[in-house]
N, C-alpha and C positions, 0 to 999 in steps of 0.2 A: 658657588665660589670654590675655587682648586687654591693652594699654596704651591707656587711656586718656586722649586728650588732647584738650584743654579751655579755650575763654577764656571765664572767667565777667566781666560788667559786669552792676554796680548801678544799676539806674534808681529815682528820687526815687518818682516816681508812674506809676499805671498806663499814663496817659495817653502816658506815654513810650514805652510799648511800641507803642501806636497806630501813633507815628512812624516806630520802626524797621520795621515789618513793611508802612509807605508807602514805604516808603525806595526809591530808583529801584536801584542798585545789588543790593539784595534781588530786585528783582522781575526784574529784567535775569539774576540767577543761579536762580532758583526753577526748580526742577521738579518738575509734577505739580502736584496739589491739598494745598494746608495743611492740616492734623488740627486739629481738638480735641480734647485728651485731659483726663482727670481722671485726678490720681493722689493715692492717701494712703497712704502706706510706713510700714514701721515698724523699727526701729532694735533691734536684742533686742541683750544679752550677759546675764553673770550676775552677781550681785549684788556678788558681788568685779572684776568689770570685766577681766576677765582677756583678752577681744578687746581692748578699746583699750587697756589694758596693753602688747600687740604691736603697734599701731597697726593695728589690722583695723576692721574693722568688718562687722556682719551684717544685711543690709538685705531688708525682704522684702514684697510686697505680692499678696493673691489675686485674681487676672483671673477666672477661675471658679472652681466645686466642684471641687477635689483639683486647681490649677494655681496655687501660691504661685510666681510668676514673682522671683526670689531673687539675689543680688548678694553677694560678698563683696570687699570693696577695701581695699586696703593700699598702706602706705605714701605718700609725693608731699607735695608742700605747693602752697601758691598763691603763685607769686609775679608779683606785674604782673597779676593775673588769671589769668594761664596755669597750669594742673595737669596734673600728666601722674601717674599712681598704677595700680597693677596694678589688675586686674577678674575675678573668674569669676563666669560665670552661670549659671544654670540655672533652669528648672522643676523645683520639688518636688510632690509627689504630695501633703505632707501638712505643718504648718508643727512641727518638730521643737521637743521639748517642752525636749531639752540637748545638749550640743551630740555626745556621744557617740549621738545620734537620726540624726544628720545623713544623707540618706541617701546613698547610691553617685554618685561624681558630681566633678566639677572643684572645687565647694566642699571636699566634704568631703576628697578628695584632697588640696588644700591647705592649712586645716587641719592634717591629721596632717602634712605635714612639717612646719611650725612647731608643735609639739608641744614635750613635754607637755602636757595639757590636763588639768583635773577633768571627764570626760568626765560625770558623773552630775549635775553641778549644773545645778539650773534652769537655762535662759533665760527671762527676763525684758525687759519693755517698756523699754527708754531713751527711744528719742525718736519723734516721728513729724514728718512731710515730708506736710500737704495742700495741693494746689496744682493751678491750672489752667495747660494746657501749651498753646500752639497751636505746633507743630512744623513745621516748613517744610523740605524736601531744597533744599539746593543744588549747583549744581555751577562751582567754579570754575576757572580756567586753574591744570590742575597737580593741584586734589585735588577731594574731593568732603565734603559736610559735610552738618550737619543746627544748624539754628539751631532751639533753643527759646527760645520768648517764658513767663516763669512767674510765676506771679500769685499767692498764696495765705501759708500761717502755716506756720512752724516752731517746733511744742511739748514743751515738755520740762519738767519740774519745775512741772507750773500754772500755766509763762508761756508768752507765746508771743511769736515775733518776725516783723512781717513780712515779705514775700517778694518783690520786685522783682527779676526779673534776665532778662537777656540770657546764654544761654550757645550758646556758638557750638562743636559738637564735630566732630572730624575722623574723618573715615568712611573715607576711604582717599586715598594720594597725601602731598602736601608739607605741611609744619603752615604754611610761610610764606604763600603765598597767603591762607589763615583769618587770620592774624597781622595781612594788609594791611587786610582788609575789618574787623578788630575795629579799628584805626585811624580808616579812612575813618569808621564806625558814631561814633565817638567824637567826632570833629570834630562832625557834624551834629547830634549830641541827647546831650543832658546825661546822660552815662553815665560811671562811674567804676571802676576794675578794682578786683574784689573780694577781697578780704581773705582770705574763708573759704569754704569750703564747707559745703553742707545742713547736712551731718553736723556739721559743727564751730559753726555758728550752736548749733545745739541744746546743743552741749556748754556754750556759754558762755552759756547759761541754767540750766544744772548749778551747787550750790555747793559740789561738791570742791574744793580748791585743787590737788589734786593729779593731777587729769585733764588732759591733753592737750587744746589747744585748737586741733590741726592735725591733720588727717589726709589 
Protein backbone atom coordinates (compact mmCIF):
# COMPACT_ATOMS: atom_id res chain seq x y z
CA UNK A 1 0.00 0.00 0.00
CA UNK A 2 1.64 3.70 -1.15
CA UNK A 3 -0.14 7.03 0.34
CA UNK A 4 -1.07 9.11 -2.08
CA UNK A 5 -0.40 12.69 -2.02
CA UNK A 6 -1.72 15.17 -4.40
CA UNK A 7 -2.41 18.96 -5.39
CA UNK A 8 -5.05 18.88 -7.88
CA UNK A 9 -5.77 22.87 -9.64
CA UNK A 10 -8.52 23.47 -12.05
CA UNK A 11 -7.70 25.19 -15.18
CA UNK A 12 -10.70 27.20 -17.14
CA UNK A 13 -9.29 26.28 -20.58
CA UNK A 14 -6.79 24.10 -22.27
CA UNK A 15 -4.85 26.90 -23.19
CA UNK A 16 -3.88 27.29 -19.65
CA UNK A 17 -1.99 24.20 -19.49
CA UNK A 18 0.18 25.74 -22.30
CA UNK A 19 1.22 28.18 -19.64
CA UNK A 20 1.99 26.00 -16.91
CA UNK A 21 4.23 23.56 -18.76
CA UNK A 22 6.17 27.34 -20.08
CA UNK A 23 6.36 28.18 -16.79
CA UNK A 24 10.10 28.93 -16.02
CA UNK A 25 10.06 27.50 -12.41
CA UNK A 26 8.66 23.98 -14.22
CA UNK A 27 11.37 24.08 -16.69
CA UNK A 28 14.13 25.13 -14.00
CA UNK A 29 12.68 21.78 -12.02
CA UNK A 30 12.08 19.29 -14.99
CA UNK A 31 13.90 16.33 -15.58
CA UNK A 32 14.41 14.22 -18.46
CA UNK A 33 11.95 14.32 -21.34
CA UNK A 34 7.85 15.04 -20.86
CA UNK A 35 5.51 11.94 -22.02
CA UNK A 36 2.51 12.04 -23.74
CA UNK A 37 0.15 9.58 -22.39
CA UNK A 38 -3.44 8.59 -23.22
CA UNK A 39 -5.42 7.10 -20.65
CA UNK A 40 -9.32 5.78 -20.55
CA UNK A 41 -9.92 3.93 -17.08
CA UNK A 42 -12.79 2.48 -15.91
CA UNK A 43 -14.37 2.69 -12.53
CA UNK A 44 -16.35 -0.96 -11.98
CA UNK A 45 -18.39 -1.85 -8.47
CA UNK A 46 -21.70 -3.75 -8.26
CA UNK A 47 -24.87 -2.80 -8.75
CA UNK A 48 -25.57 -2.45 -5.00
CA UNK A 49 -22.34 -0.18 -4.77
CA UNK A 50 -20.96 -1.93 -2.12
CA UNK A 51 -17.11 -0.51 -2.97
CA UNK A 52 -18.20 3.19 -2.61
CA UNK A 53 -20.53 2.10 0.19
CA UNK A 54 -16.70 1.70 2.04
CA UNK A 55 -15.49 4.42 0.23
CA UNK A 56 -13.16 2.36 -2.27
CA UNK A 57 -13.10 2.53 -5.27
CA UNK A 58 -11.88 -0.11 -8.23
CA UNK A 59 -10.09 1.59 -10.96
CA UNK A 60 -8.66 -0.33 -13.94
CA UNK A 61 -7.36 0.18 -17.49
CA UNK A 62 -5.65 -2.58 -20.18
CA UNK A 63 -1.98 -1.27 -21.38
CA UNK A 64 -1.78 -4.59 -23.23
CA UNK A 65 -3.31 -8.32 -23.86
CA UNK A 66 -3.64 -9.93 -20.12
CA UNK A 67 -2.04 -6.48 -18.43
CA UNK A 68 -5.13 -4.62 -16.77
CA UNK A 69 -2.74 -2.13 -14.95
CA UNK A 70 -5.33 -1.82 -11.85
CA UNK A 71 -5.75 0.70 -8.72
CA UNK A 72 -7.83 0.42 -5.64
CA UNK A 73 -8.14 3.73 -3.37
CA UNK A 74 -9.61 4.51 -0.36
CA UNK A 75 -10.53 6.78 1.66
CA UNK A 76 -9.03 10.93 1.74
CA UNK A 77 -10.87 13.96 0.61
CA UNK A 78 -9.68 17.08 -1.10
CA UNK A 79 -9.16 19.75 0.81
CA UNK A 80 -7.54 23.27 -0.68
CA UNK A 81 -6.79 20.82 -3.51
CA UNK A 82 -4.58 18.63 -1.61
CA UNK A 83 -5.66 14.61 -1.24
CA UNK A 84 -3.74 12.37 0.47
CA UNK A 85 -6.03 8.51 0.26
CA UNK A 86 -4.51 5.13 0.47
CA UNK A 87 -3.54 3.12 -3.16
CA UNK A 88 -2.73 -0.42 -4.09
CA UNK A 89 -1.65 -1.42 -7.37
CA UNK A 90 -1.17 -3.80 -9.44
CA UNK A 91 -1.18 -5.54 -12.75
CA UNK A 92 -3.87 -8.06 -13.40
CA UNK A 93 -3.49 -10.89 -15.91
CA UNK A 94 -7.27 -10.64 -16.66
CA UNK A 95 -10.15 -7.93 -15.75
CA UNK A 96 -12.23 -9.93 -12.83
CA UNK A 97 -15.73 -10.44 -13.84
CA UNK A 98 -16.69 -10.04 -9.18
CA UNK A 99 -15.14 -9.10 -7.04
CA UNK A 100 -14.50 -12.75 -5.36
CA UNK A 101 -12.35 -12.98 -9.28
CA UNK A 102 -10.04 -10.78 -7.79
CA UNK A 103 -6.98 -12.25 -8.33
CA UNK A 104 -3.82 -12.86 -5.64
CA UNK A 105 -2.45 -9.67 -4.94
CA UNK A 106 -2.24 -6.19 -2.62
CA UNK A 107 -5.75 -5.42 -4.10
CA UNK A 108 -7.24 -8.28 -3.37
CA UNK A 109 -5.48 -8.61 0.03
CA UNK A 110 -7.08 -5.44 0.75
CA UNK A 111 -10.28 -6.07 -0.07
CA UNK A 112 -10.75 -9.11 2.30
CA UNK A 113 -9.81 -7.15 5.13
CA UNK A 114 -12.34 -4.77 4.69
CA UNK A 115 -14.81 -7.59 4.30
CA UNK A 116 -17.53 -8.97 4.20
CA UNK A 117 -18.05 -8.78 0.64
CA UNK A 118 -20.94 -10.44 -1.84
CA UNK A 119 -18.08 -12.09 -3.43
CA UNK A 120 -20.30 -13.64 -6.50
CA UNK A 121 -21.95 -10.24 -7.71
CA UNK A 122 -21.15 -8.80 -10.77
CA UNK A 123 -18.87 -6.02 -11.25
CA UNK A 124 -20.18 -3.69 -13.45
CA UNK A 125 -19.04 -0.34 -15.49
CA UNK A 126 -19.63 3.18 -13.03
CA UNK A 127 -17.68 5.42 -14.56
CA UNK A 128 -14.75 6.03 -17.01
CA UNK A 129 -11.80 8.83 -16.89
CA UNK A 130 -10.62 9.58 -20.97
CA UNK A 131 -8.03 12.01 -21.00
CA UNK A 132 -4.84 13.12 -22.33
CA UNK A 133 -1.79 13.31 -19.96
CA UNK A 134 1.57 15.13 -20.78
CA UNK A 135 3.53 14.04 -17.49
CA UNK A 136 6.73 15.86 -16.62
CA UNK A 137 9.32 14.48 -13.49
CA UNK A 138 10.49 17.00 -11.39
CA UNK A 139 12.78 17.52 -8.87
CA UNK A 140 12.67 19.95 -6.28
CA UNK A 141 14.80 21.13 -3.07
CA UNK A 142 13.61 18.45 -0.59
CA UNK A 143 11.26 16.13 -2.80
CA UNK A 144 10.75 14.86 -6.08
CA UNK A 145 7.42 14.88 -7.96
CA UNK A 146 5.71 14.34 -11.19
CA UNK A 147 3.38 17.11 -12.44
CA UNK A 148 0.52 16.07 -14.84
CA UNK A 149 -0.89 18.39 -17.24
CA UNK A 150 -4.78 16.55 -18.23
CA UNK A 151 -7.07 17.39 -20.87
CA UNK A 152 -10.11 15.15 -21.78
CA UNK A 153 -14.11 13.88 -20.22
CA UNK A 154 -15.30 12.36 -17.22
CA UNK A 155 -18.44 9.89 -18.15
CA UNK A 156 -20.93 8.49 -16.17
CA UNK A 157 -24.56 8.25 -16.52
CA UNK A 158 -24.68 9.66 -20.55
CA UNK A 159 -23.03 12.75 -19.25
CA UNK A 160 -20.00 13.76 -19.38
CA UNK A 161 -17.94 16.62 -17.54
CA UNK A 162 -15.00 18.23 -18.73
CA UNK A 163 -11.46 17.87 -17.63
CA UNK A 164 -8.91 20.63 -16.99
CA UNK A 165 -6.40 20.04 -14.31
CA UNK A 166 -3.02 20.65 -13.03
CA UNK A 167 -2.09 17.69 -10.68
CA UNK A 168 0.97 17.99 -9.09
CA UNK A 169 1.93 14.38 -7.21
CA UNK A 170 4.72 13.72 -4.63
CA UNK A 171 7.14 10.85 -5.57
CA UNK A 172 9.26 10.84 -2.71
CA UNK A 173 10.69 13.53 0.17
CA UNK A 174 8.77 16.64 1.67
CA UNK A 175 4.83 17.43 0.53
CA UNK A 176 6.04 21.18 1.41
CA UNK A 177 8.22 22.00 -1.36
CA UNK A 178 5.20 20.62 -4.00
CA UNK A 179 2.85 22.85 -1.62
CA UNK A 180 5.28 25.95 -2.61
CA UNK A 181 5.50 25.44 -6.41
CA UNK A 182 1.23 24.74 -6.33
CA UNK A 183 1.31 28.33 -4.96
CA UNK A 184 3.94 30.02 -7.15
CA UNK A 185 1.79 27.92 -10.32
CA UNK A 186 -1.40 29.78 -8.89
CA UNK A 187 -0.07 33.29 -8.79
CA UNK A 188 0.99 33.15 -12.58
CA UNK A 189 -2.09 31.48 -14.33
CA UNK A 190 -5.62 31.26 -13.54
CA UNK A 191 -5.79 28.01 -11.73
CA UNK A 192 -8.18 27.12 -8.84
CA UNK A 193 -7.87 24.13 -6.15
CA UNK A 194 -10.01 21.48 -6.82
CA UNK A 195 -12.98 20.41 -5.17
CA UNK A 196 -13.15 16.81 -6.34
CA UNK A 197 -11.52 14.19 -7.67
CA UNK A 198 -11.72 12.00 -11.30
CA UNK A 199 -13.61 9.51 -9.29
CA UNK A 200 -15.88 11.97 -7.46
CA UNK A 201 -16.59 14.28 -10.68
CA UNK A 202 -18.14 11.19 -12.24
CA UNK A 203 -20.04 10.36 -9.15
CA UNK A 204 -21.78 13.67 -9.37
CA UNK A 205 -22.92 12.99 -12.68
CA UNK A 206 -24.66 9.86 -10.96
CA UNK A 207 -28.48 10.51 -9.81
CA UNK A 208 -28.35 8.53 -6.47
CA UNK A 209 -28.91 10.88 -3.71
CA UNK A 210 -27.49 8.62 -1.69
CA UNK A 211 -23.88 8.05 -3.11
CA UNK A 212 -20.82 9.64 -1.85
CA UNK A 213 -19.58 12.52 -3.59
CA UNK A 214 -15.86 12.34 -2.02
CA UNK A 215 -13.50 9.93 -2.09
Amino acid sequence: MALEQEIKLTAAHASILDAVRADPAIGAAQIGEAKDLSYCAIYYDTAARHLMRKRLAFRTREEAPGQWRSALKGGGRIENGVSARDEWEQFLPYLPATLGDMPAGEIRDALLARGPWPLEEPLQELLVTDFSRIAVHLRLPGCEAEMALDCGQVRANGLAHDLVEVELELLEGDFAPLDALAAELRQRHDLTPSRYSKYALGLKLMTDPGLPDEL
